[in-house]
N, C-alpha and C positions, 0 to 999 in steps of 0.2 A: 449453423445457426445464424442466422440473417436477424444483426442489433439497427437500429437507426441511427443514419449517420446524422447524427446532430452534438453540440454541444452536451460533454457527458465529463462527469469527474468519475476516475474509478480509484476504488481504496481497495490494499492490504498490508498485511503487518509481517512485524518480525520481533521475534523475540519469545517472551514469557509473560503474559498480564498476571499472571500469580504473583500473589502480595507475599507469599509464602517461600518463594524461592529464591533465596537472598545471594546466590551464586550469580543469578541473572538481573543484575540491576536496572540495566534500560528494556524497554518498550516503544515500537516505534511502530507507526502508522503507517504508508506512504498512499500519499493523494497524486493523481496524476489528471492533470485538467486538457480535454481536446475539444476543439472546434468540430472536426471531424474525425475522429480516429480511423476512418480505412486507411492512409497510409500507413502507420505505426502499425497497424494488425498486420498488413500484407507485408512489412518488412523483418516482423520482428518472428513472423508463423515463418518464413522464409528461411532464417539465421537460425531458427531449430531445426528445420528437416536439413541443412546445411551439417552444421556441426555432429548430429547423428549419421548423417552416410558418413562422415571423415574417422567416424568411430570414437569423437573427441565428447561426449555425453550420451547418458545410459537411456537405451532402443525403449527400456520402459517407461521413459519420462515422456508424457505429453503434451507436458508444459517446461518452460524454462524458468529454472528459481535461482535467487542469488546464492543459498547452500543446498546443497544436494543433500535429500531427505534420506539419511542412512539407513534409517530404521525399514521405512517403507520398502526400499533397496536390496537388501538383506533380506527379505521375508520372501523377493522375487527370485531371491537365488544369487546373488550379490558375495562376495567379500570384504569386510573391509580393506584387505587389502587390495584387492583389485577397485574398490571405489578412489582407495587413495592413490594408487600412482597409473590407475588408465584415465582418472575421469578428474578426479578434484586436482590435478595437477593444471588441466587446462582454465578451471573456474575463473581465476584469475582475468584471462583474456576475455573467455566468453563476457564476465560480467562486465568490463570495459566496454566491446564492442556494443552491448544492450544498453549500456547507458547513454552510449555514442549518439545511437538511432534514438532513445528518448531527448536527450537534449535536441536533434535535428528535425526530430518530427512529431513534437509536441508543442502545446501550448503555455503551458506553467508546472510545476509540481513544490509539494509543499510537504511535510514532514511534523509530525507530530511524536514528541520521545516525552514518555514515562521516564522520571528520575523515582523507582521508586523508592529509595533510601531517603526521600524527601516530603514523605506521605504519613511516617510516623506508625502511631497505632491505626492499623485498617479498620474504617467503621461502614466501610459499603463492601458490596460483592464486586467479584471481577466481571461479572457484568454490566451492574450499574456504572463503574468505573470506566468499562469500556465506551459503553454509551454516550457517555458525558463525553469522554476525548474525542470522541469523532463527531455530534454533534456540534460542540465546542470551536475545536476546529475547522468546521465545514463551513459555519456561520459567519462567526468572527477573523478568521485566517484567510480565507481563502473567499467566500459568496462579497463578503461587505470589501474588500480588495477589488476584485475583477468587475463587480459591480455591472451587471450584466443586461442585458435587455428582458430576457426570458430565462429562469432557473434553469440550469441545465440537469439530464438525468444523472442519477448516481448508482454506481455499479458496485455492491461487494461482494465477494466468494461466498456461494453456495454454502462452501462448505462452515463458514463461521461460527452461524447461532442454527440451531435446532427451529423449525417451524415457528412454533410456539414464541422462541424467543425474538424469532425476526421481527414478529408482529409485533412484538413490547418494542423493540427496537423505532420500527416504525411510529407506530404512534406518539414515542417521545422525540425524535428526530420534528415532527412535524409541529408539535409543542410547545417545542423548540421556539422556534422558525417562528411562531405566533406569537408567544413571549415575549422576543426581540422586538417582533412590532410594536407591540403594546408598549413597552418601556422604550420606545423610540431608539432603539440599539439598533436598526437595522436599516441598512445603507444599501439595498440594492431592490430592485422592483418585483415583483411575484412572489409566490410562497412555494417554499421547497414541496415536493410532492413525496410521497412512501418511496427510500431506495428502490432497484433491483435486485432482486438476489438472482446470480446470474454462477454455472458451472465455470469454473478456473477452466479446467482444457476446456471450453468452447471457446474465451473472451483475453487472447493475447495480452490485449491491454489491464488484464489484472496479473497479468505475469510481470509488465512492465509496472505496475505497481508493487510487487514485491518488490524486485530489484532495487526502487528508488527507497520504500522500506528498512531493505537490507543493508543498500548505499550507507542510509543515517544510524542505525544500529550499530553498522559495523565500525563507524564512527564514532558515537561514543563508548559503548561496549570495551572497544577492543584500542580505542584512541588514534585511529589514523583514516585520515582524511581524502585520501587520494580518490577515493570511488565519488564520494559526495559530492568533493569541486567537479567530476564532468560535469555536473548538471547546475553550475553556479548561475547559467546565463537566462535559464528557464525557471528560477524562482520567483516563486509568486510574493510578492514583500517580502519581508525577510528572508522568507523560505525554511524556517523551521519554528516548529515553540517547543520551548523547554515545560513540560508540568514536572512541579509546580515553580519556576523562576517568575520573579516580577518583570511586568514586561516594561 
């Protein structure tokens, strides 16, 4: 599948947008911003077929993620034990080395985490809620930041929203983006256009968007930091927001 190399931010996420499952506290986004992404595609498509012949991640995966999808795994004929000491033993390294190549051959990345023990009584759906955070984000964090000549594209996993809701998606992304103007909140030239919805295995660079995702989940989540600082040097401002902290 042949994307345009141009200025592109690609997003995915990690975690649980459910207001409802209080075992999963954070929620996190990851943005990944390129000038050109063919290099990042062609090194990061590379480091998969790589690690699959060495037999160090599973022949059924297509994509590289920062946690191996058990479930999905298992239905292919999988063990959990055999996930746990052939394949998530090496995770560790693998997700290192994928953050390596995004700090070296990207141009910013940025993070967005749900606190939701910070939201209270839920009075929107986890959709509206998602919506907001990624708009939100995209505008304010990250477009009015880089401040750019031309809006770059935005890339999300296919698989996110249902048809239906991509296009609610869409329309209020663009809204958005209008909004801002009007209330003079908006600090970079042009007007955001309707995302991409684009397939995860065709578009690398939304794999390296989990991973940076994963990076900051695994971060607050689980409270350690190690994966997040690779990418300290490619944050776009700050390079994270907390919803809902004062900024």
């Amino acid at each position: 599948m042949h994307l345009p190399q141009r200025d592109s931010i690609f997003v995915d996420e990690a975690g649980d947008l459910g207001l409802t499952n209080a075992s999963k506290r954070f929620f996190t986004f990851g943005f990944l911003y390129c000038k050109n992404p063919s290099q990042l595609r062609k090194r990061i498509r590379r480091y998969l077929k790589k690690v699959r012949l060495k037999n160090k991640y599973p022949r059924h995966l297509s994509e590289l993620k920062f946690s191996l999808p058990y479930s999905e795994l298992i239905q292919q004929g999988y063990t959990v034990n055999q996930l746990d000491n052939d394949y998530s033993i090496h995770s560790p390294k693998i997700r290192s080395h994928c953050l390596d190549l995004i700090s070296n051959y990207s141009d910013g990345i940025f993070a967005a985490i749900l606190d939701k023990h910070s939201i209270g009584a839920p009075t929107w759906t986890s959709e509206e809620l998602g919506n907001f955070l990624l708009a939100e984000t995209i505008i304010v964090n990250i477009m009015n930041v880089l401040n750019l000549s031309e809006p770059p594209l935005i890339y999300f996993d296919k698989g996110r929203l249902s048809p239906a809701k991509f296009i609610s998606f869409s329309n209020y992304i663009v809204a958005k983006d209008s909004y801002f103007a009007y209330r003079g909140l908006k600090l970079y030239r042009g007007c955001l256009s309707s995302p991409i919805n684009v397939a995860s295995i065709f578009e690398p660079c939304i794999w390296a968007a989990d991973m940076i995702a994963g990076a900051f989940y695994h971060k607050h989540q689980n409270h350690e930091s190690a994966y997040a600082n690779i990418l300290d040097k490619k944050r776009i401002g700050i390079g994270e927001r907390i919803f809902w902290k004062k900024m």
